[in-house]
Structure formats: C-alpha cells, structure tokens
Phi, psi and omega in degrees: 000128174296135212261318185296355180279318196291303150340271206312323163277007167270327164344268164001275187300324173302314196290327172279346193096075207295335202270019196252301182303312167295325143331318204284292219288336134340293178273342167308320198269038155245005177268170200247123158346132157306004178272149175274344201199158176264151183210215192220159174251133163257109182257126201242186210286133128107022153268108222283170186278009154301326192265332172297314242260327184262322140290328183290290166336314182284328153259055155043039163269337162211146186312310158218139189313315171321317204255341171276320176317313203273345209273311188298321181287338202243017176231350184172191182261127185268028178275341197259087156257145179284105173298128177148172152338085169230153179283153172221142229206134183288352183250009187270133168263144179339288173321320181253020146273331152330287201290333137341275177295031167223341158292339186047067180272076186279165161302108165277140174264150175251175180204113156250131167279103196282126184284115163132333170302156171262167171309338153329274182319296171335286192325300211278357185258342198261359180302301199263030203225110199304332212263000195285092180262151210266120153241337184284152188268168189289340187288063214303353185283346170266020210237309191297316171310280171328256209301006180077024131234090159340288188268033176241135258231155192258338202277162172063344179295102265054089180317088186298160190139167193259158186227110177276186196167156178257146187296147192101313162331117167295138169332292180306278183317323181288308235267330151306300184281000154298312188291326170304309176313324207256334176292310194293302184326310166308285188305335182253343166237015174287319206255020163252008199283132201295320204253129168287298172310053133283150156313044200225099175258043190162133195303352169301292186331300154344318214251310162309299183284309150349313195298299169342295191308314126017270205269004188270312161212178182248343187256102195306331190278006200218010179292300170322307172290315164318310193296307202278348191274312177293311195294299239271321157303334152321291199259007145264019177045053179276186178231137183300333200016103184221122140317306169324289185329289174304350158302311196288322176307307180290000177063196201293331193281354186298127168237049163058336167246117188307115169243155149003286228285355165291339150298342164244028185289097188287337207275311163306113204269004156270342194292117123308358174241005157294292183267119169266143190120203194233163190310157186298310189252204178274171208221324235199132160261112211288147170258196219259021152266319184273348162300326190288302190301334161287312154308005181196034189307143194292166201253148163147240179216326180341135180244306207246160159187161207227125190275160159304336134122357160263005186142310199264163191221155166241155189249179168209163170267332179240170178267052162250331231246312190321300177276354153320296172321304184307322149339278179300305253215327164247359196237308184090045175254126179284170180287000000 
C-alpha cells in the first residue's frame, strides 16, 4: 500500500471517528456481491471510480459507494482501471472485484477453432461469435492479403484450439495468434520429427499431408497408422486416392455424393486419385496430432483402408485383402 495514501487516510479516518470507518471498509471487502447469477459490469471510456462506485450502489451489487471508492483508493491508483468488461460472480467479494479493477482482469471470451475446418467454416464461427468485433473481408481468397501475406493460400494455415480475448477483440488479431500459433507449431515438430527419411521435403508438405490426416479420422489411436499408409504410397509412388481431397477441389457445389465421374475429373487439381503426390494446398486445418502423425507416421506394410462405418477403419497390405473389406464394410457382404 502506498504510504502517503495510507497517512492520508488515517487522517482522514481520525477526523471522523476513524476506527468506526476502518472497521466499515474491513468488513465491506469481505462481504460477497448483490448478484444472484453472473453476469458484467461495463466500464467505458472517461469513466471515473466515482462513478463506477455509484453505479454498483445503485443496483445493489455493493452496499456503499463511498466505502467501495475509499477501499479501491487504499489498494492501488484507480487512474489505471481499465475499459472494458468485468465479471461479477455471486461468490466474488467486494475485495477481489477491487482488486479486479485495479489488476484490469477484464471478462474473458473463448472462440475454438475446431480441428478439421476449412477456411470457410473459420470465417463464418468467428462471424457469428457475439464478443468478436468483424474486420476481415468475407472473402476468404482476400483474407491472406489482410493479414499481410499475399501470396499465401489461407487453408491449413491456422492452429485449432481454443483462444481466449476481451469482448472488442478483432476477427484479425485472433486469426494472427492462430496463425503465429500454427507457425510455431509446424516449426517445432517439422524440427523435432524423429524420422528423416520421409517423402517430405518442407514443412509445407508436412502441413499438407496433416491435413489429410486431419480430414481422414477421428480416432486419435488411427493417425499414425493413416500417416503411415499415405507415407508408404509416397515413396512407392502410388496416388494417394483419398476422398477428402477430391472433396475439397470440388467446393461448395459438392452435395455429399462422391460419384465416378468426380473421381475421374483431371480438372480438379486436388483429385488424388487422377494426380500423384500430394494437393497443391492444405486441405484442412490440421491440429497438432495429426502435424506429429505426419511427421512420424507409423510403421507397417498397410497400403490401404476403407472405413467401417463406426468412425474407425480397417487397413489392409494388399488390394485383395482391400476389396474385401470394401465388401464387408461398404457393401455389407460376408465372405
């Protein structure tokens, strides 16, 4: 406590009958908020702790202003309270909402970026997200320019997880720290990836084949094994033929059924199973398990796998073993 603040209110308090007032502002910061349930206090610009103090008073979130002014003044400088947001919680005492505002411990919002969206999807959660103020254009092919790199294709570029922020916060600044998040990420385990011989010369590729993986399960126990069936068509030079992809090429005009003729479509420059190697981009925003699983992709002779239909897959080494499956598991035919 700042001493000359601490004097002065002893002054103060002698001249009033001081130990009746010190006692008052003692049991005020241990007493618990007027709220039943929670909710915020908004504090805006050029608004003084007189007045935050005489609002609170009014609507019977604390018994008195005055005693809440002096209790704030005798923990810090109420000049640095902050704008903004702050919460208040029916279990919060008078003291730590002081100290809140003087710490300027504004009300957090979380926005999660979900592993496995396209930039699409991104756009339109952070669009519709009430505490988000929208700066970025709707376009996602404009989207890389706004943030300042131009020439870089937007999918996969972004780190899923959740991100916390004070209501105001921009569409741009979360969509920076996903991208810086997802940069580091990318950087650290391209440069911790055990095994060097992969079909992989750059952590884009790296970023790219994540993605697959990505949009490929669900089952966290299957990445690795995923990982491992695309690296192995890799270096036999196999065509990945992964649906996701030829999904993606096709965009928005996609209406969920994959036919022939999309699958023999050359003009789609994502159709893996036309084009070999891996899609010009990212697919996907891959998280930071399926970046490990491309990069350490699992050992074992599997070429193929066809799913099962609860979530999970079955694999296989050969396309004898394959089209069984595809048999059992997509035709619902026994053996």
């Amino acid at each position: 406590m700042n001493l000359n603040r601490l004097l002065g209110f002893l002054l103060l308090a002698a001249s009033l009958g001081g130990g009746w007032i010190w006692m008052g502002l003692d049991g005020l910061a241990d007493q618990t908020l007027g709220v039943e349930e929670e909710t915020v206090m908004e504090v805006s610009s050029g608004t003084s702790l007189k007045e935050i103090a005489a609002g609170l008073e009014e609507k019977g979130v604390i018994d008195s202003a005055w005693q809440f002014e002096w209790l704030v003044r005798l923990h810090g400088d109420s000049r640095t309270i902050a704008v903004g947001e702050y919460p208040l919680r029916p279990e919060m005492t008078v003291g730590e909402l002081a100290d809140r505002l003087l710490k300027g411990e504004l009300k957090q919002y979380a926005w999660t970026l979900v592993e496995g969206w396209n930039i699409h999807q991104v756009l339109a959660s952070l669009h519709d997200h009430p505490a988000v103020e929208h700066t970025l254009p709707e376009d996602p092919n404009a989207l890389m320019d706004s943030l300042g790199e131009p020439s870089t294709h937007p999918e996969g570029r972004f780190l899923p997880d959740t991100y916390f922020f004070t209501r105001g916060t921009t569409d741009r600044e979360l969509l920076r720290r996903a991208r810086q998040a997802m940069r580091q990420a990318l950087a650290e385990v391209w440069e911790g990836r055990p095994r060097k011989e992969l079909p992989l010369d750059s952590p884009e590729e790296a970023l790219i084949l994540a993605s697959i993986v990505e949009k490929e399960t669900a089952v966290p126990e299957e990445r690795r094994r995923i990982a491992g069936v695309f690296t192995r068509r890799l270096q036999q030079d196999m065509r990945l033929q992964t649906d996701p992809t030829v999904i993606y090429g096709i965009g928005a005009g996609f209406d969920g059924d994959l036919t022939r003729d999309h699958l023999g479509a050359s003009g789609n420059e994502y159709n893996t199973y036309r084009h070999g190697g891996l899609p010009p981009t990212p697919i996907a925003m891959p998280g930071r398990a399926s970046l490990e699983a491309a990069v350490d992709p699992g050992e074992g002779e599997a070429l193929y796998f066809v799913s099962k239909g609860d979530g999970s897959h079955h694999f296989s080494a050969t396309l004898e073993e394959h089209n069984r499956a595809v048999r059992r598991f997509q035709l619902g035919e026994e053996d």
